[in-house]
C-alpha positions as CSV (number, residue, x, y, z in Angstrom):
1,X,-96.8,-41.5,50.6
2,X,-95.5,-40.5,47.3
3,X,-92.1,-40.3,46.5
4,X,-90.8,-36.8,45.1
5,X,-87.9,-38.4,42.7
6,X,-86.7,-35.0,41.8
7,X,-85.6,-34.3,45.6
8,X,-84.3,-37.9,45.2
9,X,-82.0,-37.1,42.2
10,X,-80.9,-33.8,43.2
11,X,-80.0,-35.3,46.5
12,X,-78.0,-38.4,44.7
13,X,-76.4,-35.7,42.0
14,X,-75.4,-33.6,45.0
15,X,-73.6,-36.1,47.2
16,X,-72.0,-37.4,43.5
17,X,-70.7,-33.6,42.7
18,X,-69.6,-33.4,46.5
19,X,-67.4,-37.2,46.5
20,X,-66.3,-36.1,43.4
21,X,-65.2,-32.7,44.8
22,X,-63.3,-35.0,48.0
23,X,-61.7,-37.0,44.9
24,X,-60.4,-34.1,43.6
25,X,-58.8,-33.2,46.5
26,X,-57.3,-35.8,47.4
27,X,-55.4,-36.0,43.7
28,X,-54.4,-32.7,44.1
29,X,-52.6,-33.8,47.7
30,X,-51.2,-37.1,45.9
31,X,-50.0,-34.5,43.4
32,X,-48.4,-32.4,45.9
33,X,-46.9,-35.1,47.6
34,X,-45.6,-36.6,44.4
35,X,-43.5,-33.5,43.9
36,X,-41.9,-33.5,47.4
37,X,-38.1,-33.3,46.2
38,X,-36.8,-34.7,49.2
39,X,-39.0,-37.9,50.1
40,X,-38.3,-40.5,47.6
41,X,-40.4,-42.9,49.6
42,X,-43.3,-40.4,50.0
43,X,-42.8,-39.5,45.9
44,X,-43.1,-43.0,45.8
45,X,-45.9,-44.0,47.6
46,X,-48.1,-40.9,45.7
47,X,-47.4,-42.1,42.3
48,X,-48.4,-45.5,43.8
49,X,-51.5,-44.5,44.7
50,X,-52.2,-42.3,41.8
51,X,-51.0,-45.1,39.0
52,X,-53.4,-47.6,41.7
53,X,-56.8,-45.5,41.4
54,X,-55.9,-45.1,37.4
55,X,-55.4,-48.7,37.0
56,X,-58.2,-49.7,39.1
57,X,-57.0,-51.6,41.4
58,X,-57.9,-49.2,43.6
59,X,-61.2,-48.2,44.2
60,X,-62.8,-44.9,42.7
61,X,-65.6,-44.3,40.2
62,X,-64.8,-44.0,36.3
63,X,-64.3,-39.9,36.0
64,X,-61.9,-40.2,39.5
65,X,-60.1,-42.6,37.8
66,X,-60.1,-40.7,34.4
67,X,-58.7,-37.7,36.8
68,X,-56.1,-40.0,38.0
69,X,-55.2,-41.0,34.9
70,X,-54.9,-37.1,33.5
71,X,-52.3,-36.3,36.6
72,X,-50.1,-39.6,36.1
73,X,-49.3,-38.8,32.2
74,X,-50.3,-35.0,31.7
75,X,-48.5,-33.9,35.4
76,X,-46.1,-36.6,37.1
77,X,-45.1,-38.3,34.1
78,X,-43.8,-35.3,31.9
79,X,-42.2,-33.6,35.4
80,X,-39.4,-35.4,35.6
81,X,-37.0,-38.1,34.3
82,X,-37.2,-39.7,38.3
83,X,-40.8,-39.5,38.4
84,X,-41.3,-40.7,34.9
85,X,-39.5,-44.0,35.9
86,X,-41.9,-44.2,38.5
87,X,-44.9,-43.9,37.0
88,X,-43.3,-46.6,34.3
89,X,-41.8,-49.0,37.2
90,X,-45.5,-48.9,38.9
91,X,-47.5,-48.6,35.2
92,X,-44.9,-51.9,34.5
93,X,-45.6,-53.7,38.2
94,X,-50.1,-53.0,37.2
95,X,-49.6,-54.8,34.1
96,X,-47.9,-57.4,35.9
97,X,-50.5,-58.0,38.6
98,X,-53.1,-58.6,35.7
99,X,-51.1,-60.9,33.9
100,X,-50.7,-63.2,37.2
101,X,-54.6,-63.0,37.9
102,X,-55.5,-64.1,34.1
103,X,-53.1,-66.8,34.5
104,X,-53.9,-67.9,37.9
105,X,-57.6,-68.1,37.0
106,X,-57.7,-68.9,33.2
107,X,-59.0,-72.6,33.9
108,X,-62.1,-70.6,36.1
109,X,-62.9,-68.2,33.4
110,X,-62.6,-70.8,30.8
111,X,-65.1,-73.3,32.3
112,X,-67.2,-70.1,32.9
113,X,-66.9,-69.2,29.0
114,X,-68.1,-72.7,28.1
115,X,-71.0,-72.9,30.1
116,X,-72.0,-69.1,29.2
117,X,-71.6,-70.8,25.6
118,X,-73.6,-73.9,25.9
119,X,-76.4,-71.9,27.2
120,X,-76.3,-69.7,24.0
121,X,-79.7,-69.9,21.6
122,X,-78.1,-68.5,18.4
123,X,-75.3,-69.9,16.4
124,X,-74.1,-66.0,15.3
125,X,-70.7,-66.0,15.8
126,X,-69.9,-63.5,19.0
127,X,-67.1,-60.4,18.1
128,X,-63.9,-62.4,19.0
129,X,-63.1,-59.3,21.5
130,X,-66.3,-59.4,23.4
131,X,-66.1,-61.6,26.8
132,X,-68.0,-65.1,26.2
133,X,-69.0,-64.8,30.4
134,X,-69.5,-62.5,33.0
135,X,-66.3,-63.7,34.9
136,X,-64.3,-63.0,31.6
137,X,-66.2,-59.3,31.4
138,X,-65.2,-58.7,35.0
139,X,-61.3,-59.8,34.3
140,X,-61.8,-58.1,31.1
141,X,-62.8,-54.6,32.6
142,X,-60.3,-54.6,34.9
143,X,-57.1,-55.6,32.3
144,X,-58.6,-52.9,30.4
145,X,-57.6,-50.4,33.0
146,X,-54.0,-51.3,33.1
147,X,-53.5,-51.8,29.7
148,X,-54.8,-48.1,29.2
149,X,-52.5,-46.3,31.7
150,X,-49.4,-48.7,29.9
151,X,-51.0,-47.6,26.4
152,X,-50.5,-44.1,27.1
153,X,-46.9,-44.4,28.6
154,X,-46.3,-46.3,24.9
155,X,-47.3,-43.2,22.6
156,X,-45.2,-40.9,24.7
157,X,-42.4,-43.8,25.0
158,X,-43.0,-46.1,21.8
159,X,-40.4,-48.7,22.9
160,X,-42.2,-49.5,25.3
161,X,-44.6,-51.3,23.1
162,X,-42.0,-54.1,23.2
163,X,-43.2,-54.7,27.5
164,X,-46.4,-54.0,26.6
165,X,-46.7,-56.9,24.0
166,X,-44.1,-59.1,26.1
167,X,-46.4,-58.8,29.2
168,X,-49.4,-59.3,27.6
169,X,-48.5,-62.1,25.2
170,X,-48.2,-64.6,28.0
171,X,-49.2,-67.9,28.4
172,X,-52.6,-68.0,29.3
173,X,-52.7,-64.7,29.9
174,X,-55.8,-64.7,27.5
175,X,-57.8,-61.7,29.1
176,X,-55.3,-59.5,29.5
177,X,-54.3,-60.1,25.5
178,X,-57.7,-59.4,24.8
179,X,-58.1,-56.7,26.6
180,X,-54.9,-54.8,24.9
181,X,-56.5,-56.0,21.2
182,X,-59.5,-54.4,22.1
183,X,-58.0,-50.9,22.8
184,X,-55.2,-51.2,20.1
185,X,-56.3,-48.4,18.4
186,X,-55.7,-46.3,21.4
187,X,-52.3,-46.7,20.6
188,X,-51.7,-46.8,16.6
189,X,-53.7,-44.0,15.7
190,X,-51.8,-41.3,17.9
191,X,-48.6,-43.1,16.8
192,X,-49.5,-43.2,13.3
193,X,-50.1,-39.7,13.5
194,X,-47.2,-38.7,15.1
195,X,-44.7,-40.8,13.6
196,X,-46.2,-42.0,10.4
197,X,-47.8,-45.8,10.1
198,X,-44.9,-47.2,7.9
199,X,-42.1,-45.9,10.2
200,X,-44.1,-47.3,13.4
201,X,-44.5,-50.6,11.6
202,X,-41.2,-51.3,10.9
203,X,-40.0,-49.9,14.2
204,X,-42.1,-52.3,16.8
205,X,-42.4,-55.6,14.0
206,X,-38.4,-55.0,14.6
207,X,-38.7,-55.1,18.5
208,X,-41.3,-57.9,19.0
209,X,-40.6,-61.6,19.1
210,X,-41.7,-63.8,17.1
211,X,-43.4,-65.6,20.0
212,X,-45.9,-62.4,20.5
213,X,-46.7,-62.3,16.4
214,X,-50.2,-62.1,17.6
215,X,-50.3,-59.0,19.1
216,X,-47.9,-57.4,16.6
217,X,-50.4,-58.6,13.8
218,X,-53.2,-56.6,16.2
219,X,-51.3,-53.4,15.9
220,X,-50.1,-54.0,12.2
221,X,-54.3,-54.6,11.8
222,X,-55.4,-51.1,13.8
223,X,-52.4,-49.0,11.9
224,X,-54.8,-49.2,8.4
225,X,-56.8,-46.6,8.0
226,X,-60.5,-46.9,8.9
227,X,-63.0,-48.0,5.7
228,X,-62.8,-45.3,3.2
229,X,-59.6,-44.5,3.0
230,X,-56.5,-46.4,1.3
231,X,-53.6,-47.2,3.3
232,X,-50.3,-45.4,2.3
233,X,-48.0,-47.0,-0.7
234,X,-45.4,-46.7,1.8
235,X,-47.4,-48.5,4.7
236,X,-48.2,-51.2,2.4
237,X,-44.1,-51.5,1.6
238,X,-43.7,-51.9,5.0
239,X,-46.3,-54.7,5.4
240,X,-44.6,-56.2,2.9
241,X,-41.4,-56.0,4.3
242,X,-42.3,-57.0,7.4
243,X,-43.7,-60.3,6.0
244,X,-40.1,-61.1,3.9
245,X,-38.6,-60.6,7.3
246,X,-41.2,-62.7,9.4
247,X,-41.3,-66.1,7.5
248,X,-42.9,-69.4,8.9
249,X,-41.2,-72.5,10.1
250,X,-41.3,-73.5,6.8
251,X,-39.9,-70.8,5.0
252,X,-43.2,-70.0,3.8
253,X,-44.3,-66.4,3.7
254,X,-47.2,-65.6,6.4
255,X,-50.3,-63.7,4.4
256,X,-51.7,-62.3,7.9
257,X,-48.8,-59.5,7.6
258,X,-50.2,-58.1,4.3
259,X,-54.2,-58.4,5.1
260,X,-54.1,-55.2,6.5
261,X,-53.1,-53.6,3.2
262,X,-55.0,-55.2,0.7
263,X,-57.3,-52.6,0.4
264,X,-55.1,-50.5,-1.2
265,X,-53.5,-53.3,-3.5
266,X,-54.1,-53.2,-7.3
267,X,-56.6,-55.8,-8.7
268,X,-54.1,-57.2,-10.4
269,X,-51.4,-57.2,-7.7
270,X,-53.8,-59.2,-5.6
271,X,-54.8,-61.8,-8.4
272,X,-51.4,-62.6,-7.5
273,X,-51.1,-62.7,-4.3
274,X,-54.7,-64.8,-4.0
275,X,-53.0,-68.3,-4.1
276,X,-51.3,-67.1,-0.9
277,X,-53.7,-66.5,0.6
278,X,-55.7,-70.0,-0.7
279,X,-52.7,-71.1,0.8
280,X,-53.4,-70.2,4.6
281,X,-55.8,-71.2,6.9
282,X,-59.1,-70.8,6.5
283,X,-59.4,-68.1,9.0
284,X,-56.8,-66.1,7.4
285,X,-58.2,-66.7,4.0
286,X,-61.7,-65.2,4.8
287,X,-60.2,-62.1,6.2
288,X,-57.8,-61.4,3.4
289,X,-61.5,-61.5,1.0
290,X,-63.2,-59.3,3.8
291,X,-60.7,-56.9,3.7
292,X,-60.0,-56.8,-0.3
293,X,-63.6,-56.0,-0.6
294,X,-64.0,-53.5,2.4
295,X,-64.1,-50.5,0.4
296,X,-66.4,-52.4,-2.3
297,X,-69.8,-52.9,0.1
298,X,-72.0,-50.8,-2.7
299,X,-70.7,-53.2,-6.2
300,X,-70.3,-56.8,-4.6
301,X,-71.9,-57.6,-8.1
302,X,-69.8,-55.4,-10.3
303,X,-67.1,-57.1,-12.4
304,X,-64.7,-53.6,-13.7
305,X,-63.0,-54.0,-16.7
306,X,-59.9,-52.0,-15.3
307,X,-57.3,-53.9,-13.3
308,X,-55.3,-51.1,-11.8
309,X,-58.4,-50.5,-9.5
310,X,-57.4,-51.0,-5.9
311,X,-59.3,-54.2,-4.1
312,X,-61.5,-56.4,-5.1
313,X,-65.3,-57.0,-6.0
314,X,-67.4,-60.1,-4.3
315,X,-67.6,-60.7,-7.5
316,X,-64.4,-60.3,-8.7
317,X,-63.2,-62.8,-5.9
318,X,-65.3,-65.7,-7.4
319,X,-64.4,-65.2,-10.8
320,X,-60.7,-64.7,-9.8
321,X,-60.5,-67.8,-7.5
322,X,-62.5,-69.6,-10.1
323,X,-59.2,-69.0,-12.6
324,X,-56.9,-69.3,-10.5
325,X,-54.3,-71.7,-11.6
326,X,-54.0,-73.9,-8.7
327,X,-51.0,-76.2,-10.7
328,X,-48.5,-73.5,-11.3
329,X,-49.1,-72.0,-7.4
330,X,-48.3,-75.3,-6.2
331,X,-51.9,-75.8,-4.6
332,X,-53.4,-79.2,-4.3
333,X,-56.7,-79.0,-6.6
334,X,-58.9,-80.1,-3.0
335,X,-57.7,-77.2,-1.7
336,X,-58.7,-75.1,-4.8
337,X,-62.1,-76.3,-4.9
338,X,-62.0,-76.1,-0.9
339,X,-61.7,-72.4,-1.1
340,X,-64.6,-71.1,-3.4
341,X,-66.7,-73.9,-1.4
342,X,-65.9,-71.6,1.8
343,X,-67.2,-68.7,-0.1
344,X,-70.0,-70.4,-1.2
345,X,-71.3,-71.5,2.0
346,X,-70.8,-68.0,3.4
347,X,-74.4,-67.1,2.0
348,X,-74.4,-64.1,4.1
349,X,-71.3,-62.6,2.7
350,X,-71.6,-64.5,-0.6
351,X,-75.5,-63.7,-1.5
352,X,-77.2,-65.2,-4.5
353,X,-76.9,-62.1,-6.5
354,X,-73.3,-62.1,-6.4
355,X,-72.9,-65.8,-6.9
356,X,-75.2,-65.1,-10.5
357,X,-73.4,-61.9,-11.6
358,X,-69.6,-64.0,-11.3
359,X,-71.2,-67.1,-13.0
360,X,-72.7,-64.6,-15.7
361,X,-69.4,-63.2,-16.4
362,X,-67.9,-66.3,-16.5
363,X,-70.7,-67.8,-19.2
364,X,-70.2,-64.8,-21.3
365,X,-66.4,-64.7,-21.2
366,X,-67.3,-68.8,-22.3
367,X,-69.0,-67.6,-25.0
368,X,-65.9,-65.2,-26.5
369,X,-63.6,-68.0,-26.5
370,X,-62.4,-68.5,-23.1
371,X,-62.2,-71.7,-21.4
372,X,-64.8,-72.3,-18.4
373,X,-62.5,-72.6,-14.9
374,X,-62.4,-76.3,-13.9
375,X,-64.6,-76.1,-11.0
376,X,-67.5,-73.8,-12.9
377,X,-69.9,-76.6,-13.4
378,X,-69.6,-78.1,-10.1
379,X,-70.3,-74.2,-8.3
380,X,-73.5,-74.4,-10.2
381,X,-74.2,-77.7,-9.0
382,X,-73.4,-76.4,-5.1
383,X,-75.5,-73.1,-6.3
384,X,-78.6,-74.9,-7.3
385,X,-78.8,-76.7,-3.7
386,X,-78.2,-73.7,-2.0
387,X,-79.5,-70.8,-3.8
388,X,-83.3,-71.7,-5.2
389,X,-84.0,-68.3,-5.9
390,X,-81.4,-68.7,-8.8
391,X,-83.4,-72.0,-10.4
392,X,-85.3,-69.8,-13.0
393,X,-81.9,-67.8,-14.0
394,X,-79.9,-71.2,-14.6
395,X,-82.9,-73.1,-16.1
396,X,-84.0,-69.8,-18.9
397,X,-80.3,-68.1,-19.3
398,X,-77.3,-70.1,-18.2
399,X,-77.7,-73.5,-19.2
400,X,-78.7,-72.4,-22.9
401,X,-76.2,-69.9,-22.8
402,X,-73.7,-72.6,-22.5
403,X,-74.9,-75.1,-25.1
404,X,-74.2,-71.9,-27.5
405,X,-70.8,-71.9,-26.7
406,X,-70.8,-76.0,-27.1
407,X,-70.1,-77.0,-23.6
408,X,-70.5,-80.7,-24.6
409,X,-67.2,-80.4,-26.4
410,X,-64.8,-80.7,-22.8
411,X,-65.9,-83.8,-21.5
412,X,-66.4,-82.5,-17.6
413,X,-68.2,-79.8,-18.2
414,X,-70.4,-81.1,-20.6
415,X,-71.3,-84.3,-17.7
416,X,-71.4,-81.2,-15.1
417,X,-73.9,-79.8,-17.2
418,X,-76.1,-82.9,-17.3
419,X,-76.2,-83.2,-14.1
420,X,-77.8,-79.8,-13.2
421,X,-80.3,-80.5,-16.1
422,X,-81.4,-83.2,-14.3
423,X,-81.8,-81.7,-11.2
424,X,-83.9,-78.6,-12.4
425,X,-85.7,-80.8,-14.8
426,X,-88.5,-81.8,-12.7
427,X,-88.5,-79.2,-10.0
428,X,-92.0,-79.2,-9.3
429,X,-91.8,-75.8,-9.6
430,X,-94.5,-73.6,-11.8
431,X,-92.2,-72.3,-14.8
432,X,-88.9,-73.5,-13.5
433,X,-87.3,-76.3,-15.6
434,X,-84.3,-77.3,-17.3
435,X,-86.7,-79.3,-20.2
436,X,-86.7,-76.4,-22.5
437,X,-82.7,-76.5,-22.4
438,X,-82.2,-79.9,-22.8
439,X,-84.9,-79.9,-25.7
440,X,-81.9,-76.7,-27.3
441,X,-79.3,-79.8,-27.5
442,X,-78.0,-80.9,-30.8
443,X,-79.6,-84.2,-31.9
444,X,-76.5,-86.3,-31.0
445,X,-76.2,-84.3,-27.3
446,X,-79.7,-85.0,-26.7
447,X,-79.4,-88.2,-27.2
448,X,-76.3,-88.8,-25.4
449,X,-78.5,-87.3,-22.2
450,X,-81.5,-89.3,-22.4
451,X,-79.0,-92.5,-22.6
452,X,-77.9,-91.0,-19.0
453,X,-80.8,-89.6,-17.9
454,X,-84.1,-91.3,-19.3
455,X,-87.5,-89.4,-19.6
456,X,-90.2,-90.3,-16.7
């Protein structure tokens, strides 16, 4: 007997429409109930149950609980001032509950995560917001819920956001801080909107702790505008302000609280502010580059001659850490050379095309008087390991280029250069050899490499 699957889906659409229809009604009573003037503990238990099925803690499908969402902040909420400090005191109590299971279970969903990790078959890094396990997705899909309804209570009540962070900054409360960093731009966007980012910026980096930085560096992230567009000269004052006023331990000013601005920094401003961020972790340094060159995605290989452009090139962030003058920033040199080593190993970021047009720059800036950076030799060194494609370039172009501008005059550079003669001399490659440099070498140069590097 065949099965007539369109009987089956009409049937299955129809009982949907008609639960859905029950739903409904049942809102509508918890609404009418809600609004009873004279029995607190009934107007009580209503919103209860209507901030409950929003939530999800109790059950209901997604649109009954998108229904229940719409009557807690579009009818009880804006009703009245008693029934508003219900739905906050129950919105408040939701949040709670979450926190105590993610604490109460963060060893479970932490061995859970490391298994689901073990048994992973690419080393891609995951999207630091997606869950690691199904146990974390579960816990995750739930906080989500209750960080929603508390989300929307903030744009209508924005000091709030102080709870919201409090709540969900708390030790090993990891899900539920997840889940509020995943839906963060729920909340800025409307506030930026209504209030302006800068304002908003200042107002809620001024009610957080400095325990719950985190969280505050979440929202400070999802207040920039989305890629194409510059944030605001007066957002990126209040980033800055926010950082004098948020120092480290140390005294030290944290880079994590202008990242979300340097977009819409000047070239120039941000050749400043690079040591800083050399200065930070390494986390914290790649995101600062990610972000410079965000609005750059079509020129990674362009070097522009005008500084007052806002960002920065792929390109221009080689060449720029390359200069860099570690000494007067007060940077050890390891952690200089540290730095454009992270960038170089980043091959997906850092391609070979951008590596050659910053090392191209760099030779032909050599060759109009200016001094190669300290660690240019030893980047072509790294390069020739890791990027074959660029052999032929280095062999034919580079290395000549730079016995032109007499390389074997600064005693490091000129033994850096010897040493990536020698290894592209004999590459066994067809056509790709570093002989027909070498054989470009005055006579006392020459000589002073075959003394080092005899002829097989």
């Amino acid at each position: 007997m065949l099965l007539d699957y369109s009987k089956i889906k009409n049937h299955y659409l129809a009982a949907k429409a008609a639960a859905e229809k029950r739903a409904k009604g049942a809102l509508l009573a918890l609404r009418d109930a809600a609004l009873q003037r004279n029995k607190d503990a009934v107007r009580r238990s209503a919103v209860d149950c209507a901030v409950g099925i929003a939530s999800g803690r109790l059950p209901a499908s997604q649109s009954v609980e998108e229904m229940a969402l719409r009557l807690v902040m579009n009818v009880l909420y804006p009703k009245s001032t008693d029934l508003a400090e219900k739905v906050i005191s129950l919105a408040t109590k939701e949040l709670e509950r979450v926190a105590s299971f993610d604490i109460e279970n963060h060893d479970t969903i932490n061995e859970a995560n490391k298994k689901a990790q073990a048994k992973r078959t690419t080393d891609r890094p995951l999207n630091p917001l997606a869950p690691k396990s199904d146990e974390e997705k579960q816990a995750l899909d739930v906080a989500k819920k209750s960080a929603n309804i508390f989300i929307a209570l903030c744009i209508r009540k924005p000091e709030l956001i102080k709870l919201l962070i409090s709540i969900s900054s708390k030790e090993n409360a990891d899900v539920l801080n997840k889940a509020v960093r995943s839906i963060m731009h729920k909340l800025t966007r409307p506030l930026a909107n209504k209030y302006g980012a800068a304002k908003i910026a200042l107002q809620v980096a001024d009610m957080v702790d400095q325990s719950n930085t985190a969280l505050l560096l979440s929202f400070m992230d999802n207040l920039a505008p989305i890629e194409g567009e510059l944030p605001s000269k007066e957002l990126i004052d209040a980033c800055h302000e926010i950082q004098a006023q948020r120092l480290k331990e140390d005294g030290e000013k944290d880079a994590r609280f202008i990242i979300p601005v340097v977009s819409g920094m000047t070239r120039q401003t941000l050749i400043e502010k690079l040591p800083e961020f050399v200065a930070s972790e390494d986390i914290v340094f790649k995101a600062a580059l990610r972000r410079m060159s965000e609005r750059h995605t079509r020129h990674t290989g362009i070097f522009r001659e005008e500084s007052d452009k806002e960002g920065m090139t792929l390109c221009e962030q080689m060449v720029f850490l390359h200069r860099m003058d570690f000494a007067a920033a007060k940077l050890p040199q390891k952690r200089y050379l540290e730095a454009i080593k992270i960038c170089l190993e980043d091959d997906e970021i850092f391609k070979d095309r951008v590596i050659l047009a910053a090392l191209d720059h760099m030779s032909r800036m050599f060759l109009q008087g200016e001094s190669l950076p300290l660690a240019y030799m030893r980047t072509i060194i790294m390069t020739c390991s890791k990027h074959e494609s660029l052999h032929p370039w280095i062999c034919n172009e580079l290395l000549p280029r730079l016995i032109d501008g007499q390389i074997y005059t600064d005693r490091r550079q000129w033994e850096g250069w010897m040493r990536t003669a020698k290894m592209l001399e004999n590459t066994g490659d067809a056509g790709v050899s570093s002989i027909n440099a070498i054989q470009q070498l005055p006579d006392e140069q020459y000589r002073l490499y075959r003394a080092k590097y005899p002829e097989r």
